[in-house]
Structure formats: C-alpha cells, structure tokens
C-alpha positions as CSV (number, residue, x, y, z in Angstrom):
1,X,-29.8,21.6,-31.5
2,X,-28.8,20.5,-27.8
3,X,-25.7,20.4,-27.1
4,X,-24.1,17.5,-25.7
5,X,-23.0,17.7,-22.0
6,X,-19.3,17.7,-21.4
7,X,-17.7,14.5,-20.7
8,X,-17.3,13.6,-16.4
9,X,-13.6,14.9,-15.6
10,X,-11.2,12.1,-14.3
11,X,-10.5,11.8,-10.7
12,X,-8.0,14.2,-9.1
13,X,-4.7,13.1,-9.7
14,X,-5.7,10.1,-11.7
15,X,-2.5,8.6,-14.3
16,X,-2.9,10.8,-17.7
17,X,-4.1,8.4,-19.6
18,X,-2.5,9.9,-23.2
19,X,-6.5,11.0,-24.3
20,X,-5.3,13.0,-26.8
21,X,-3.2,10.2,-28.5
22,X,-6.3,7.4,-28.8
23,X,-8.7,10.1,-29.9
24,X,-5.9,11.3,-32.9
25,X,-5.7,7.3,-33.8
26,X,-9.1,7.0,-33.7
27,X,-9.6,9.5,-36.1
28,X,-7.0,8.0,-38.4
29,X,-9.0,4.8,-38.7
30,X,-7.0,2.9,-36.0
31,X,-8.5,-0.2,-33.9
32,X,-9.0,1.8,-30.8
33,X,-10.9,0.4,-27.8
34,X,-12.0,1.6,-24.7
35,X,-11.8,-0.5,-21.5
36,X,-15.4,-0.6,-20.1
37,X,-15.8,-0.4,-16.8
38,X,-17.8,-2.9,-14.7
39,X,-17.2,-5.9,-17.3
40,X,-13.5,-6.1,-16.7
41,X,-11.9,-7.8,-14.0
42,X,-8.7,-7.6,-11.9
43,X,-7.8,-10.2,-8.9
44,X,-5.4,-10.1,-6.7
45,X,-4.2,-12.9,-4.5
46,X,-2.8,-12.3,-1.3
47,X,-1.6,-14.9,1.0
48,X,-0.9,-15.7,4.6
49,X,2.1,-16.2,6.3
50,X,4.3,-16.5,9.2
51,X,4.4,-19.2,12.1
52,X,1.0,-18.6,13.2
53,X,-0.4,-18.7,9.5
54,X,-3.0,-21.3,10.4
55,X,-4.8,-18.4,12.4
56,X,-4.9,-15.8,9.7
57,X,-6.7,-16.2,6.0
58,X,-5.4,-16.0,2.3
59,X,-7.8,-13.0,0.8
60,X,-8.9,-11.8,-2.6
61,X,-8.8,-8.3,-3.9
62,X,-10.5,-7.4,-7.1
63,X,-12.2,-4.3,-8.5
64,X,-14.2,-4.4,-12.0
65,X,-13.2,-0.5,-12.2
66,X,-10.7,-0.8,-15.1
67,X,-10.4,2.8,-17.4
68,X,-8.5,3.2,-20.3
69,X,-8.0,2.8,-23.9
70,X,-6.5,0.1,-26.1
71,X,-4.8,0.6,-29.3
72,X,-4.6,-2.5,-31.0
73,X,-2.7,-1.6,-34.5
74,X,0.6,-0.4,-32.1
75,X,0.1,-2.9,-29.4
76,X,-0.4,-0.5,-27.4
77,X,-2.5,0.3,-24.1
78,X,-3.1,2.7,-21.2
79,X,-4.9,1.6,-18.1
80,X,-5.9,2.8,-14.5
81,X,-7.4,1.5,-11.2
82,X,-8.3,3.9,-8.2
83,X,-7.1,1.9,-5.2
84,X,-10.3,3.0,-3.3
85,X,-12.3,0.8,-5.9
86,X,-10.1,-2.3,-4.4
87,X,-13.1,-4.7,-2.4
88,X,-11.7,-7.6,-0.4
89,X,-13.1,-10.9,-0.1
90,X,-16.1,-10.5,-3.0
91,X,-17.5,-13.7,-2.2
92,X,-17.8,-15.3,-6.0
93,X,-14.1,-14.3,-6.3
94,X,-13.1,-15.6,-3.1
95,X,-15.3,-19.0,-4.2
96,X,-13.6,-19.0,-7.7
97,X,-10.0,-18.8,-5.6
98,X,-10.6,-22.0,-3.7
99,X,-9.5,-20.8,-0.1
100,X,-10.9,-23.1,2.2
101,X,-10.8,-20.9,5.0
102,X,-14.6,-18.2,6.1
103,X,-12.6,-14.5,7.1
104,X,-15.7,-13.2,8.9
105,X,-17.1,-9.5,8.0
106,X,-15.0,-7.9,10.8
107,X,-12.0,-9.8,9.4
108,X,-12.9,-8.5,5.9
109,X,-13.4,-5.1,7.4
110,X,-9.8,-4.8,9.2
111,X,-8.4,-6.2,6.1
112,X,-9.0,-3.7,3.9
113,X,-8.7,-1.1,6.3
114,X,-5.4,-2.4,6.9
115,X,-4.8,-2.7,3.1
116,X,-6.3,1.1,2.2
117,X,-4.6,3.1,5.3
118,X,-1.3,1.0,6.0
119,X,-0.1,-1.0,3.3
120,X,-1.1,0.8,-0.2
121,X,-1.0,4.2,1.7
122,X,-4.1,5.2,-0.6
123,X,-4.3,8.9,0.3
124,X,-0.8,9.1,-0.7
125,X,-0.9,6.9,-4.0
126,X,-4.3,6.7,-5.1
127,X,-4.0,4.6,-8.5
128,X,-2.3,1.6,-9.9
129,X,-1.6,2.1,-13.7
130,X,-0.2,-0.4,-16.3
131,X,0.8,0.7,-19.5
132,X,2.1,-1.5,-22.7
133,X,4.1,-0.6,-25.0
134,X,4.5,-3.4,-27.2
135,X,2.8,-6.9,-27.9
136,X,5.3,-9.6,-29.2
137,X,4.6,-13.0,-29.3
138,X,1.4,-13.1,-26.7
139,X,3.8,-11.5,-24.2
140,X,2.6,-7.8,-23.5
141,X,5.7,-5.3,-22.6
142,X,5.1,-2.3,-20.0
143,X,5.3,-1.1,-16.9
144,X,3.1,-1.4,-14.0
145,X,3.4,2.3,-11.7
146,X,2.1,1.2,-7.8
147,X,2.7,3.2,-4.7
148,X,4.8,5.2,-5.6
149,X,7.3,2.5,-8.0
150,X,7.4,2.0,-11.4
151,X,8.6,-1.5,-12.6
152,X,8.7,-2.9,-16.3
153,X,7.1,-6.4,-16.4
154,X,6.7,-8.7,-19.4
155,X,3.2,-10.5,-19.1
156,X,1.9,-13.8,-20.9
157,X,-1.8,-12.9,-22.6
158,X,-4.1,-13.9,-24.4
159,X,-6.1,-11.8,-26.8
160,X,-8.9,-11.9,-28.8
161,X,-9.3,-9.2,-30.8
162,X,-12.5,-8.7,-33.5
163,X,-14.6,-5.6,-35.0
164,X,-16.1,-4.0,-32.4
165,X,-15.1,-5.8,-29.0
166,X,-11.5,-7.0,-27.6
167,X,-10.6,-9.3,-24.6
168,X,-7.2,-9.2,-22.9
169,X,-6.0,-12.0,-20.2
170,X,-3.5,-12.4,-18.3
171,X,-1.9,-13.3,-15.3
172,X,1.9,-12.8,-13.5
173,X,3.1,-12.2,-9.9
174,X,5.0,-9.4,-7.8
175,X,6.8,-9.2,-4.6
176,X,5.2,-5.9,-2.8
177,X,8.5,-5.3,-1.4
178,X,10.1,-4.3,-5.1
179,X,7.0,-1.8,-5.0
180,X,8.5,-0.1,-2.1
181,X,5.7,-1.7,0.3
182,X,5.6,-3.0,3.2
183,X,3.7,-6.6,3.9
184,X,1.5,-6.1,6.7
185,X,2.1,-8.2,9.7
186,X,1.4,-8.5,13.2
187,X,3.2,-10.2,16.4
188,X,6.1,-9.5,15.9
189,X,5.8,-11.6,11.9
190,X,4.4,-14.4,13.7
191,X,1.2,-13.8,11.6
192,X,1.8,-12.4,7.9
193,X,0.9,-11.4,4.8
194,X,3.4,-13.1,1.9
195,X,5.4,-11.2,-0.2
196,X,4.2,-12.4,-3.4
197,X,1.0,-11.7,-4.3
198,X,-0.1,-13.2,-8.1
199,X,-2.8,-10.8,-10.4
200,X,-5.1,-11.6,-12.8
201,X,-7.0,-9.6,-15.4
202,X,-9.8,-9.9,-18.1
203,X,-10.2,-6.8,-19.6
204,X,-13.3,-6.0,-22.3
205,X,-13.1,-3.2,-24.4
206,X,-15.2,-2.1,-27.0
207,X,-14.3,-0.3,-30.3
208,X,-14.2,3.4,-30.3
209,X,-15.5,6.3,-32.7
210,X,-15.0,10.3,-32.9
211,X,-19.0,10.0,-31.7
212,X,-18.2,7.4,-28.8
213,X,-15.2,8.8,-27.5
214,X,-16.8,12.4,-27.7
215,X,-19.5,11.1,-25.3
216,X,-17.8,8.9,-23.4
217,X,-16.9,10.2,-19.7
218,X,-12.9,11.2,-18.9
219,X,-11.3,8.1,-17.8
C-alpha cells in the first residue's frame, strides 16, 4: 500500500496552534472543525487622519488565509494569519467598504510597504493569532496576540454551527497603539493613519476526522 505523504510543516515560527489537542478531541467524537483556507475572510479597516486627511485615503486590509481548528463542544478555537498574506485595497473589498475615494496602484504599493516594513514590523512579528477560550452568550472570550502584544477581547458573533460545516462572524475594533504600534504618519501628523482601526471576520470550517486531519497540511 502507498503510503501517504507527510502533512506540509507550518511556517517558521508560526503560533502553535495546540494540534495535538484537536486531533485527541477529534478522536473522542468531539465537533472539531478545521478553518479552510481561501473561504474565510478577515477585513480590516483603516482610516485617514490628520489636518491634511482630505489628501490621503481610508484603505482595506484583508487576507482569506485563515488556519486553525475550531472545537465547538468547549467553545473553543485556535487561529492564525501570516501578516505577509495581508493584501491592501482588494478591490471587491474596498467596493463592499464604501470609500469613495480611487488610491492609485503606486498608493496601494507604498501602503503596504509601509504597512509590512514600518508599522506591523513583519520580519519581526510575522503572525496575528486569536484564540477563544470560551463562548457565552454569542460573545466569544480570548485573546488576540499582534506584534508583539497580547490583549484579551470579548467579541459579539454569530455562529452557525451544523454536521459537517461551521460559520463564525464577527466584528470589534482596536486602537494599534494598545498593540504597542505605531500609526503611520507623515508631515509632521499633518497626514495620518487613525488609531482605531475596526475588523471583521467570516470564518468557514469544515468538520474534521482521524482521516481528514491525518491528510490535512500543518496549519
């Protein structure tokens, strides 16, 4: 018989994801799901300010690059995005956002340039990870781990939970500042980014077996 070729290792450095946890509740008959990659869905809005504000442009940073497992009889959830993933300006999320103003692709560029190198220091801290603890109420308890910071958060969602697929959504806001970072700015704060930014998330995971989590590659 074949045998099967050893899952893809996670990225260098990426959040332990507690593997060995989800793959002992999944074989105790838990509802364990893995976040699927490319169907999930996080947005961040980031917006201009400053005096000169009118001459800058609110952006959108989203990746669809979500990893990690869900285990819904605890409440309980791991999750990881690798900063490098981030895009800026995706132009149906920047049409589903409603800015009115047209950053042109050399604004986009710089942008996330300036986002990647300067603000989120990505070689430094290359992964944003969120992990709940606890689901009371709709409200999911946890702690979100960025550049460097970790910070509990308590976060309104919505879930929709049957056999073999589960949706979680949500959305809540930060100051970058309580993360340690720095909003980016140029002459002299004249022209800004704001403090606040607010997220948004639609995660899809599917249900997991010995056999799909055996062949499924290392988040």
């Amino acid at each position: 018989m074949p045998t099967a070729a050893p899952p893809k290792q996670a990225p260098a450095g990426a959040p332990d994801l507690d593997a060995a946890y989800y793959r002992d509740a999944v074989q105790r008959g838990a509802k364990v799901y893995g976040a699927e990659p490319g169907d999930s869905l996080v947005v961040v809005r980031v917006y201009r300010g400053g005096r000169l504000a009118k001459l800058g442009h609110d952006h959108v940073v989203s990746t669809r690059d979500v990893r990690g497992f869900i285990d819904a009889d605890q409440g309980r959830g791991d999750f990881y995005v690798g900063v490098e993933s981030l895009a800026v300006d995706d132009p149906a999320q920047r049409a589903a956002a409603g800015f009115e103003s047209t950053p042109s692709e050399s604004d986009i560029a710089g942008t996330r340039s300036n986002m990647l190198g300067k603000v989120l220091e990505a070689e430094r801290f290359p992964f944003v990870a969120l992990r709940v603890r606890a689901v009371e109420q709709g409200t999911l308890q946890g702690e979100l781990a960025l550049h460097g910071v970790t910070r509990q958060l308590r976060i309104p969602a919505k879930i929709d939970a049957g056999a073999e697929r589960l949706e979680v959504s949500g959305s809540f806001a930060i100051n970058q500042t309580d993360f340690g970072i720095e909003p980016f700015s140029v002459f002299g704060g004249a022209l800004s980014v704001q403090d606040r930014v607010d997220l948004s998330f639609t995660i899809h995971a599917g249900r997991m077996t010995d056999a799909k989590l055996a062949a499924r590659p290392a988040p």
